[in-house]
C-alpha positions, 0 to 999 in steps of 0.5 A: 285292316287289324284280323283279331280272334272273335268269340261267337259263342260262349254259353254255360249250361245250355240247355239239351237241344237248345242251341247257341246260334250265332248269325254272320252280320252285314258287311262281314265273313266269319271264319270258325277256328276253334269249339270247345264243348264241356259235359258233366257226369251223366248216365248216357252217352252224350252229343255236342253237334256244330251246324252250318246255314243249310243243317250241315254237321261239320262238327260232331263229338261225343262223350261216353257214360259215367264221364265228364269230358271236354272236347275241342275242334279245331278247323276252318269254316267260313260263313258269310253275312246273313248265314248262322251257325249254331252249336248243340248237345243232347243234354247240358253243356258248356260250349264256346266258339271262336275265330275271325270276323272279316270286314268285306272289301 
């Protein structure tokens, strides 16, 4: 069995609290390694959140006012068939989420 990354999310502009949620399909395990979420210059501070399948924040990172900031995560979460993770800011960002999806035995 070839293991190659996979992308799971890549938005640009993702509206405030909307999220890009990405859901493991049959047969498979999906393992997060890197997220990377971008904010324009605002006014506020602002906040990107990673969630897992029951709410669980395993991710959470934030940018001050007045700056424009990436911010990236690097780790390890494993989701299996059916479970969904999702990504979220509270104001417009970029986000992308990538890592291994795993064909089951």
């Amino acid at each position: 069995m070839a293991i190659f990354s996979t992308r799971f999310v890549a938005v640009h502009s993702q509206p405030a609290l909307l999220p890009a949620n990405y859901v493991v399909p049959a047969g498979f395990v999906a393992v997060v390694r890197c997220m990377d979420a971008y904010y324009g210059l605002a006014l506020s501070d602002r906040k990107v959140y990673a969630e897992g399948h029951v709410g669980q924040v395993f991710w959470q990172e934030s940018v001050g006012p007045n700056l424009a900031g990436w911010r990236q995560w690097t780790g390890r979460e494993v989701f299996y068939a059916g479970e969904t993770f999702r990504m979220f800011g509270d104001d417009v960002v970029d986000m992308t989420a990538s890592g291994y999806l795993l064909e089951l035995p």
